[in-house]
C-alpha positions as CSV (number, residue, x, y, z in Angstrom):
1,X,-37.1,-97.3,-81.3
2,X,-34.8,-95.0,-78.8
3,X,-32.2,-93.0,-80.4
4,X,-28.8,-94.6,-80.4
5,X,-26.5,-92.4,-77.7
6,X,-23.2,-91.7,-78.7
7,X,-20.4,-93.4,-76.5
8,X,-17.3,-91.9,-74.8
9,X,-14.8,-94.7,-73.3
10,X,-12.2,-93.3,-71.3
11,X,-9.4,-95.0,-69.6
12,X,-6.1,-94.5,-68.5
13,X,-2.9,-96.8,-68.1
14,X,-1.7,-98.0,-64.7
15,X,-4.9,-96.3,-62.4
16,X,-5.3,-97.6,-59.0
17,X,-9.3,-98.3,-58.0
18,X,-8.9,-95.7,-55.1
19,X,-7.0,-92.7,-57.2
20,X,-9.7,-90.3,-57.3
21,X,-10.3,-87.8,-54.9
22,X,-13.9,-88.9,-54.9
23,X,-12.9,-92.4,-52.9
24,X,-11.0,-90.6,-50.3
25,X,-8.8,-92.8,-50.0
26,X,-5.7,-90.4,-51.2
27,X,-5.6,-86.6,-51.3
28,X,-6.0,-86.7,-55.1
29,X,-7.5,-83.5,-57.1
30,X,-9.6,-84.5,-59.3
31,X,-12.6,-81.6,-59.8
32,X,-14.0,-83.1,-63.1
33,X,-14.0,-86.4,-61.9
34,X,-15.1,-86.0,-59.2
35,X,-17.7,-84.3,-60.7
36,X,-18.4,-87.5,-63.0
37,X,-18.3,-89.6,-60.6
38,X,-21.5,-87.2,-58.6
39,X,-23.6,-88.0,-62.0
40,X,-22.4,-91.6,-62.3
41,X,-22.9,-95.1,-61.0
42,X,-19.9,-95.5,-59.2
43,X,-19.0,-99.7,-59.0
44,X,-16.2,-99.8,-56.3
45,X,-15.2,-103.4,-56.5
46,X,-14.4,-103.6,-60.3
47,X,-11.9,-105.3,-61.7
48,X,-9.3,-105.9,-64.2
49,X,-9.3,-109.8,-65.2
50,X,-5.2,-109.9,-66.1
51,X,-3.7,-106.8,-64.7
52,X,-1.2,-106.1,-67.8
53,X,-2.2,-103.9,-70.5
54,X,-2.3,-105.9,-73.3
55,X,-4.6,-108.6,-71.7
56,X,-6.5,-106.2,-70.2
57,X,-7.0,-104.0,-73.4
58,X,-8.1,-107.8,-74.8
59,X,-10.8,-108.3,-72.4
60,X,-11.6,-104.8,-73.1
61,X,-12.4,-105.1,-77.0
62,X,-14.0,-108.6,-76.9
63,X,-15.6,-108.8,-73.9
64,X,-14.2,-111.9,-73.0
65,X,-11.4,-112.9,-69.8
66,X,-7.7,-113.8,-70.8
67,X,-8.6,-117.1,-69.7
68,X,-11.1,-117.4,-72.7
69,X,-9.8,-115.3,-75.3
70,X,-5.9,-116.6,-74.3
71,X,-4.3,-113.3,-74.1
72,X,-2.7,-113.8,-70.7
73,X,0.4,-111.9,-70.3
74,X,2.4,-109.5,-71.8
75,X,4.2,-110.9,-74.3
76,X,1.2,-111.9,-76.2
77,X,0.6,-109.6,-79.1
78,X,-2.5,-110.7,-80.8
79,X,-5.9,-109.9,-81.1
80,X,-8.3,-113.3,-81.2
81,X,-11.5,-112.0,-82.7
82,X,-12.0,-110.7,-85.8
83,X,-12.4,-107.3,-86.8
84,X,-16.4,-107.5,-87.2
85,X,-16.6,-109.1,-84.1
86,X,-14.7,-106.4,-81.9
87,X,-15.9,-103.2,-79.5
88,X,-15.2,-100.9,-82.4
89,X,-16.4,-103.1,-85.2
90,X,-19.8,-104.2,-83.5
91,X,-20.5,-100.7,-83.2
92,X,-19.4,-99.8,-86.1
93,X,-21.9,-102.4,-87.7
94,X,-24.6,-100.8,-85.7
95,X,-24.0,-97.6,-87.3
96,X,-21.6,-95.7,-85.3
97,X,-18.3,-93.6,-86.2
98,X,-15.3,-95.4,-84.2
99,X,-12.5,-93.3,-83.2
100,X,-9.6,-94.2,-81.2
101,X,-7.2,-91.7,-79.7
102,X,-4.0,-92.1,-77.3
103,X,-2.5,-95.2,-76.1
104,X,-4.1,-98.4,-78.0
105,X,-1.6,-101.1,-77.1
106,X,-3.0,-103.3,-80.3
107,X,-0.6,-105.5,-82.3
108,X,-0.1,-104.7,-84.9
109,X,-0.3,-101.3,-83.6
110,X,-2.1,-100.0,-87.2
111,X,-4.4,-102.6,-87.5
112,X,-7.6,-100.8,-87.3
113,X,-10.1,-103.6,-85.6
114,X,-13.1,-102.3,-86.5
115,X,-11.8,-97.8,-85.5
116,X,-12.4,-96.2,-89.1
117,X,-9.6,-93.6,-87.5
118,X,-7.0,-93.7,-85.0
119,X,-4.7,-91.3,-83.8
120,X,-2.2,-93.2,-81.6
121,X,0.7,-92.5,-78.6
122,X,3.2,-93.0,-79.1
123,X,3.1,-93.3,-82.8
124,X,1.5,-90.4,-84.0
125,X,1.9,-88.6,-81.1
126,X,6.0,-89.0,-81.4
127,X,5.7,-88.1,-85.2
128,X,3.8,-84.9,-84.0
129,X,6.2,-83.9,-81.2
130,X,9.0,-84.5,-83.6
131,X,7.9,-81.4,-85.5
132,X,8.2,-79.1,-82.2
133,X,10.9,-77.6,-80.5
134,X,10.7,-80.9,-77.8
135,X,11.8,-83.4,-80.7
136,X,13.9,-86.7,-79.0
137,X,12.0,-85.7,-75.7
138,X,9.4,-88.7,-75.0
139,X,10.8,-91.1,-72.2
140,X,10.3,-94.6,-72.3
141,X,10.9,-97.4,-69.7
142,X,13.8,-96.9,-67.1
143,X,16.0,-100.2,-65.6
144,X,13.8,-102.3,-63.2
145,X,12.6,-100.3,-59.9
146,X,14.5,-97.0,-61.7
147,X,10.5,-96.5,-63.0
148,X,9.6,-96.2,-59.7
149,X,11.8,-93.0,-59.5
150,X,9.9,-90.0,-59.6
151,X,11.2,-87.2,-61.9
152,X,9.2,-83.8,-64.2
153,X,8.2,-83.9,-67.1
154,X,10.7,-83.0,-70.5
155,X,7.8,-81.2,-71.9
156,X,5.2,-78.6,-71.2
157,X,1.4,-79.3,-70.7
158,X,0.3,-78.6,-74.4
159,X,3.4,-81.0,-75.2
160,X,2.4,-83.7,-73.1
161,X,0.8,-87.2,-74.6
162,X,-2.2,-86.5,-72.1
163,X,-2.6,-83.1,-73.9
164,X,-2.2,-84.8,-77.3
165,X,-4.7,-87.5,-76.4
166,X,-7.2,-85.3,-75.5
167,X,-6.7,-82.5,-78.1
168,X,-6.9,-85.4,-80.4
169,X,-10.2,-86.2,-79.3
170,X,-11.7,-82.8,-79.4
171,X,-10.6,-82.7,-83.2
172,X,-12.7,-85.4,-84.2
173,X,-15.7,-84.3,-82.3
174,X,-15.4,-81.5,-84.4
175,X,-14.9,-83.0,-87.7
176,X,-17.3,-86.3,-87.1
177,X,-20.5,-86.5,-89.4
178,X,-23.1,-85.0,-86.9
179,X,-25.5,-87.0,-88.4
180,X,-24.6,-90.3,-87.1
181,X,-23.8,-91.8,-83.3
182,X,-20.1,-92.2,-82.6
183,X,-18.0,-94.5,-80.4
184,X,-14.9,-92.4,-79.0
185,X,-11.9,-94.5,-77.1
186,X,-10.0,-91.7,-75.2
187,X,-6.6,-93.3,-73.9
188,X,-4.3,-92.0,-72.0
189,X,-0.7,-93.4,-71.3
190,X,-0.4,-91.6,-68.4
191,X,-0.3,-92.4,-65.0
192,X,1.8,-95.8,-66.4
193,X,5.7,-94.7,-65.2
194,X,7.8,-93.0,-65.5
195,X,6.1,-90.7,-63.1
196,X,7.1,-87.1,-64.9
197,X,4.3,-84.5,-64.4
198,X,5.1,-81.4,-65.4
199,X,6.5,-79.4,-61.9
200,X,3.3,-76.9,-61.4
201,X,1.3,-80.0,-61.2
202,X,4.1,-81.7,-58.7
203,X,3.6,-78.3,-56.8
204,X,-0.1,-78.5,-56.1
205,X,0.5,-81.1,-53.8
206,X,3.5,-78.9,-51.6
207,X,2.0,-79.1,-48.1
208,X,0.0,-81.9,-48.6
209,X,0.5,-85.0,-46.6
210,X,1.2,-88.2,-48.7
211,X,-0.4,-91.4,-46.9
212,X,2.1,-94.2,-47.2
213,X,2.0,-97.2,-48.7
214,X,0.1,-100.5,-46.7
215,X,3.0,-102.1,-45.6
216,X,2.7,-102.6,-42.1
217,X,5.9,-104.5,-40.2
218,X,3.5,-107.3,-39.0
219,X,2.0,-108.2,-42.4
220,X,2.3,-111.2,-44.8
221,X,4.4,-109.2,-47.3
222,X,7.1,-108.9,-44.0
223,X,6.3,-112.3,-42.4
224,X,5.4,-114.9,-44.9
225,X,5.1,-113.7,-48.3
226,X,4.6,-115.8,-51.6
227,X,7.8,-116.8,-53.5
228,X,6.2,-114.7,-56.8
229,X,6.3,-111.4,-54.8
230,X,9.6,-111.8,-53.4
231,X,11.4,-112.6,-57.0
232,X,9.0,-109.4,-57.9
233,X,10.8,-107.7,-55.6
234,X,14.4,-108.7,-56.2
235,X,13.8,-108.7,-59.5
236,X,12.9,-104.5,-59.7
237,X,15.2,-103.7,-56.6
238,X,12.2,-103.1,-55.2
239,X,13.6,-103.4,-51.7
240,X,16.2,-100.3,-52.4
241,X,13.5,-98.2,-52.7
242,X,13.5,-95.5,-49.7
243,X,10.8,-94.0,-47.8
244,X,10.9,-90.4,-49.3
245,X,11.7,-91.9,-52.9
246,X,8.3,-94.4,-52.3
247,X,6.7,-90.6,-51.2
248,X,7.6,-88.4,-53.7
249,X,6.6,-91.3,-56.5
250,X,3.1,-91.1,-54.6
251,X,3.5,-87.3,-54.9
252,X,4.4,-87.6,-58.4
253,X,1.5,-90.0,-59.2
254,X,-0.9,-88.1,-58.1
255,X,0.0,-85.2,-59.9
256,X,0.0,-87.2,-63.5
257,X,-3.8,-88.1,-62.7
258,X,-4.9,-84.6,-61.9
259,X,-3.4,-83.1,-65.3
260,X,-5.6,-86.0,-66.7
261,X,-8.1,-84.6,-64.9
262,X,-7.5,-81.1,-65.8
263,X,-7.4,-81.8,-69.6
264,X,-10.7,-84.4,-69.6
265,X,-11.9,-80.7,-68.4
266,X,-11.4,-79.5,-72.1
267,X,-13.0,-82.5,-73.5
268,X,-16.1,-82.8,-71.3
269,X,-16.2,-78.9,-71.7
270,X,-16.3,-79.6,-75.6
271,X,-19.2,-82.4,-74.9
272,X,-20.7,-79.4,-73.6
273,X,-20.5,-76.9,-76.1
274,X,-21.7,-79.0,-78.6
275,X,-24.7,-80.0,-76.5
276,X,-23.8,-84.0,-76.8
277,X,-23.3,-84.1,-73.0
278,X,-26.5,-85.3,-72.4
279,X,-26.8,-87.6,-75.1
280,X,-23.8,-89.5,-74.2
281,X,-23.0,-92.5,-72.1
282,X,-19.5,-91.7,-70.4
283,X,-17.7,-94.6,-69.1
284,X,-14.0,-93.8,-67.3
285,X,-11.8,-96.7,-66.1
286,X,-8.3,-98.4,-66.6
287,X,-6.8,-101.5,-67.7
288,X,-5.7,-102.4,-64.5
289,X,-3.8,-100.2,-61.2
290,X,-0.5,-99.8,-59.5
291,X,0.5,-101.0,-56.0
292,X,2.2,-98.0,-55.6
293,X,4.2,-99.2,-52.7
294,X,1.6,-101.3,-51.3
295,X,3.1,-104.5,-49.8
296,X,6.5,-103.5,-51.0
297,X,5.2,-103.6,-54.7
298,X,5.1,-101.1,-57.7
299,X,4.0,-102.0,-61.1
300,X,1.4,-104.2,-61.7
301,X,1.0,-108.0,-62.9
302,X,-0.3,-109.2,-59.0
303,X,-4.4,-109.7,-57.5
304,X,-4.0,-107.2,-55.0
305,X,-6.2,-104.7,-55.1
306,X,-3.9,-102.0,-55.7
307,X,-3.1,-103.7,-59.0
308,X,-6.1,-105.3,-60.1
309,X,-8.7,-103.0,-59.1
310,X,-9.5,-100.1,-61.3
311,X,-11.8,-97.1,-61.4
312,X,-15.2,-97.4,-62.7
313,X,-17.5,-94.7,-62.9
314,X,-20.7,-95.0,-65.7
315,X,-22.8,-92.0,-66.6
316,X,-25.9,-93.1,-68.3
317,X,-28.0,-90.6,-70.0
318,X,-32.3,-91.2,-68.9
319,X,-33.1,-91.9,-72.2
320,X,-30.9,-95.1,-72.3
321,X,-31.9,-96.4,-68.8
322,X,-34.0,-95.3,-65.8
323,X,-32.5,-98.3,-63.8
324,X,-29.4,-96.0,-62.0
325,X,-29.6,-92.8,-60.5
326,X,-26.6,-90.4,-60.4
327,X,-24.4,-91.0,-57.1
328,X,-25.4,-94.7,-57.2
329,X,-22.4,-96.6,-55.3
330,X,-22.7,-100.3,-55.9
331,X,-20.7,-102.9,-54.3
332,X,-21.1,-106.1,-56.5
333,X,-18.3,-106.8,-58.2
334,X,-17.6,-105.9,-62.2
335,X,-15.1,-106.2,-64.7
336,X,-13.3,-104.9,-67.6
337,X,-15.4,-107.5,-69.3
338,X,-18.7,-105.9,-68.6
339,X,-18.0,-102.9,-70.9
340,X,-18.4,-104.8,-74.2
341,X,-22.0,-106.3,-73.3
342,X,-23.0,-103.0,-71.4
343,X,-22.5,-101.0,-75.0
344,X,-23.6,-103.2,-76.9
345,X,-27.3,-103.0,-75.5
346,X,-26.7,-99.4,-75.0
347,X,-26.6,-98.9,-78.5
348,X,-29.6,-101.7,-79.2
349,X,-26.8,-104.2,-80.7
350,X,-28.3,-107.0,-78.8
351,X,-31.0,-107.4,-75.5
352,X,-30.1,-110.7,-74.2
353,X,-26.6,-112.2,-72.4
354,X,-24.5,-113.1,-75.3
355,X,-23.2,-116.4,-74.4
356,X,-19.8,-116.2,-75.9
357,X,-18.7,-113.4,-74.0
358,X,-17.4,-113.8,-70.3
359,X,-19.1,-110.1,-69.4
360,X,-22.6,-109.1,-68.5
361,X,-24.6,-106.1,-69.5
362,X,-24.8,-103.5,-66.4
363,X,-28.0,-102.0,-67.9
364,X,-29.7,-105.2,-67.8
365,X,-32.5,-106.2,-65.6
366,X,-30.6,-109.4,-64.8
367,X,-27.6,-107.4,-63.5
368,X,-29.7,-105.5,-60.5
369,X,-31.0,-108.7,-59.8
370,X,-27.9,-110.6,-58.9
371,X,-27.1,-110.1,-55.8
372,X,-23.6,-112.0,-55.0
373,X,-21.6,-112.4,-58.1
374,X,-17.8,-113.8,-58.2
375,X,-15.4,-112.3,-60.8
376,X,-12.3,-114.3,-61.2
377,X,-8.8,-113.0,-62.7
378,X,-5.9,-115.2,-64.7
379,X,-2.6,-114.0,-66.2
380,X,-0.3,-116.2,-67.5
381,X,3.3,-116.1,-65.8
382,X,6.8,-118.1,-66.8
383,X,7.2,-119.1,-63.0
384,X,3.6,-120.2,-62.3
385,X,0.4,-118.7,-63.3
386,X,-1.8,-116.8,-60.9
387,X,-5.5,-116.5,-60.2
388,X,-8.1,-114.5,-58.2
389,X,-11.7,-115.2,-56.9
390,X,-13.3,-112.4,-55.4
391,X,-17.6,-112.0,-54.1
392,X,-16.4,-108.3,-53.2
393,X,-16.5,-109.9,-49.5
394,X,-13.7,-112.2,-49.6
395,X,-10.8,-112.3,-52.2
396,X,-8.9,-115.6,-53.1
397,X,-5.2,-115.4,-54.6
398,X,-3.5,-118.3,-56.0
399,X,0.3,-119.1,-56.9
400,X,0.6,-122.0,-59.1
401,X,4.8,-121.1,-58.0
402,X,4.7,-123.7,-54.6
403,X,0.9,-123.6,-54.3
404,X,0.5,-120.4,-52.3
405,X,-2.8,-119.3,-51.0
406,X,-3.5,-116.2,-49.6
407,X,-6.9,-115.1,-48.4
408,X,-8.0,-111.7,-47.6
409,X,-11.4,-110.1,-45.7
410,X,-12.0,-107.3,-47.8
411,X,-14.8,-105.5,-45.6
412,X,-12.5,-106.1,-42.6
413,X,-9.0,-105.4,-44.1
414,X,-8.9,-103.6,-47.3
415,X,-6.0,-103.2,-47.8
416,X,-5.1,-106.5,-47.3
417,X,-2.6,-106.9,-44.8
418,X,-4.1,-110.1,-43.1
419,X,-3.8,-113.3,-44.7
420,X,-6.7,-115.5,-43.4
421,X,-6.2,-118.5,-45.3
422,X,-5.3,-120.3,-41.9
423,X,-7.5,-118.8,-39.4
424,X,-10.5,-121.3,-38.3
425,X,-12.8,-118.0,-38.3
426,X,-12.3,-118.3,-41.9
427,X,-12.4,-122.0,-43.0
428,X,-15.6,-121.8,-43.8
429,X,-15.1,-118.9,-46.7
430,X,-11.8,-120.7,-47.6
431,X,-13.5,-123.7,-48.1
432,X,-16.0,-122.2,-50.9
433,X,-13.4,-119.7,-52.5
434,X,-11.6,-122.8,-52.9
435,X,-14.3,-124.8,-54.8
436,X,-15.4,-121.7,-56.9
437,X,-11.9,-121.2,-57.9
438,X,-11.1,-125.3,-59.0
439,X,-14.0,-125.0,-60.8
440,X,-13.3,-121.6,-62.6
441,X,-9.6,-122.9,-63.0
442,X,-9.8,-127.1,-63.4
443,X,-6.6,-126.6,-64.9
444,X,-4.7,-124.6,-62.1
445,X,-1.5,-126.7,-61.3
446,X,1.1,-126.7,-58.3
447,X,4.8,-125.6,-59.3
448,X,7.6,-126.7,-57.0
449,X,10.6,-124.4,-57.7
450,X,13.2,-123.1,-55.2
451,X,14.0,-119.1,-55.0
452,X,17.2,-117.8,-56.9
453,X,20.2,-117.0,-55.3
454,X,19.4,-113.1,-56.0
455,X,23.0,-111.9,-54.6
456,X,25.2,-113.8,-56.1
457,X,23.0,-113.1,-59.7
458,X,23.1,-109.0,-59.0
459,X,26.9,-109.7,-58.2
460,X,27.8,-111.8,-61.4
461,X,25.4,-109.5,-64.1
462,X,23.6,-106.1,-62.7
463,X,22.0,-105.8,-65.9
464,X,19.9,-109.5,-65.4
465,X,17.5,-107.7,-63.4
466,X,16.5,-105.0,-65.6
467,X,13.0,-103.7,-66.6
468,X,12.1,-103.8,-70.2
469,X,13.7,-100.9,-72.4
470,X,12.0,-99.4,-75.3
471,X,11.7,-96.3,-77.1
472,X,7.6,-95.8,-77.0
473,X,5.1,-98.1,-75.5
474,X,4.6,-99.1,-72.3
475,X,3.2,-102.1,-71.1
């Protein structure tokens, strides 16, 4: 029997599937990721199921879809499996130590589910920067689109919640039983708004050209865009939002990932030292990304891909499986339910498909083998639920609110500018995204409901269209 290899989840709040300097796609430094990424299997179409953190964070600890395990929007704070049955708690059956550090997003946030410890932002980390010189510093939410406005951080590096996280981290691989394999969730909060690097990170990116956001004047988001995405929009003040504001949030984005990327230095660095680097399987993604602009949109909650595509590198160590080399780019579509099944057989928890769970194994023969796959994406909404059906090829979004379709050529048009739904060139793929999705989604409905009057709502109460306020999380 193979030694059990010790397991390093990393993800990160709000991280788009092209935010790493190793995609190209934006002039983002990230050297140790990058780095990663060169001894990783990198899956470029992966995908968050529900694009909101909690459902997303859901899918991540019982491998299952928010349209199985019913965790489909935000303001769901519950955790449908038990304990045993969990990420943390299978492994933790199998033998492993389970630690959690950073940003969890569990409710109740101190219910363990299967982590013997957890060191958590913003609760521990708050107590902790209470003691300092920074106390009453940690930001929050800001109103509506205000998240969207970039500004510094309060704090200095070793003060931030990315520091913490990964400090936090380092600690127990120093104090874990070295005995035994261990399960570490690394989590940051950060690049989730506000966007408040510290300045010298902000200053890295002086000189360097910001790409703007795909908008273009002739695209559906301009010319015929759902009724979801323009209450989004009115709903943030998303529309207010000027050119060099929507630049300098870029700007300020990319400079939270790279001091992510700077401190998963120290911890791969620690890895190192301790000579566990090549006995661990490192896995970095996110719960879901951030349009960023795109299509007029920040935040999250949407199929796009700026929003529900995510990151998804996976270094696997020889001794665990032969069947990806380092640099491997593969195209077939994954998602945030994979990771459950994929860990389990990495740590010899189970070698065939577990049936209950929506997520498949990517070290399993049966996974090279599959050629086209379809993922499909849910999340619950109070004006009309959406969905997504995606082969990697063609992607399929649909708004229960008035029965909007939208159909995009992702080879062709990444970035999803062209809706195709009503071309004849495309009837054909329409035609079977259609019947994959109605039988993914029997229960998919049309909503007939009429836009708000947004003026004369902004004009009566301002404060109707504000984002949520809280001191801590984020969603």
């Amino acid at each position: 029997m193979r030694k059990q290899p010790n397991i390093l989840l990393v993800t990160t709040d709000q991280h788009r599937g092209d935010g790493l300097g190793a995609y190209r796609a934006h002039p983002i430094m990230t050297p140790h990721l990058d780095q990663l990424a060169a001894e990783s299997v990198r899956f470029d179409r992966a995908y968050s199921d529900a694009p909101v953190c909690i459902p997303a964070r859901t899918t991540i600890m019982t491998g299952k879809c928010a349209y199985t395990h019913g965790v489909d929007r935000y303001g769901e704070f519950r955790l449908p499996e038990k304990p045993a049955y969990t990420l943390p708690g299978r492994l933790r059956e199998a033998g492993y130590q389970t630690h959690a550090a950073g940003k969890m997003h569990f409710h109740p946030p101190r219910a363990r589910y299967g982590f013997e410890r957890m060191r958590l932002v913003p609760e521990d980390y708050v107590n902790w920067l209470e003691q300092t010189p920074f106390a009453g510093a940690y930001r929050g939410h800001g109103l509506g689109g205000n998240e969207a406005y970039p500004v510094y951080s309060a704090v200095p590096v070793d003060h931030t919640s990315t520091w913490w996280t990964v400090q936090e981290s380092i600690e127990f691989l120093r104090q874990r039983d070295p005995e035994s394999p261990f399960f570490l969730w690394t989590s940051f909060e950060a690049p989730h708004p506000p966007f408040d690097p510290p300045e010298s990170y902000v200053r890295l990116y002086d000189g360097v050209r910001v790409p703007p956001p795909a908008d273009p004047e002739d695209g559906w988001s301009r010319t015929d865009p759902p009724p979801w995405v323009v209450n989004r929009k009115a709903a943030f003040n998303l529309d207010d939002l000027t050119p060099d504001v929507v630049r300098s949030a870029r700007k300020h984005y990319y400079a939270q990932i790279t001091l992510i990327d700077y401190q998963l230095g120290r911890l791969f660095g620690e890895l190192k030292r301790q000579r566990l680097w090549d006995d661990t399987i490192v896995l970095f993604t996110s719960d879901h990304g951030e349009m960023l602009g795109d299509h007029g949109l920040f935040h999250k909650s949407c199929f796009y891909e700026g929003s529900a595509r995510v990151p998804f590198l996976l270094r696997v160590p020889g001794s665990v499986s032969d069947r990806w080399g380092p640099g491997d780019v593969v195209t077939t579509p994954v998602m945030l339910a994979d990771i459950y099944p994929t860990f389990m057989d990495a740590a010899g928890c189970c070698s065939e498909p577990d049936e209950e769970r929506d997520g498949r194994s990517l070290l399993h023969a049966d996974f090279a083998r599959l050629g086209e796959r379809w993922v499909y994406g849910y999340l619950g909404d109070a004006d009309g639920n959406l969905y997504m059906a995606t082969n990697g090829k063609w992607k399929y979004v649909y708004y229960e609110w008035g029965g909007f379709e939208q159909l995009f050529d992702l080879e062709l048009d990444p970035n999803e500018t062209k809706n195709v739904i009503g071309s004849a060139e495309s009837r054909e793929a329409a035609t079977l995204c259609r019947e994959k999705f109605k039988t993914r989604f029997p229960r998919a409905a049309v909503r007939r409901k009429p836009l708000p009057d947004y003026a004369s709502m902004k004009a009566s109460n301002p404060l109707a269209w504000r984002g949520p306020i809280r001191y801590g999380g984020h969603l």
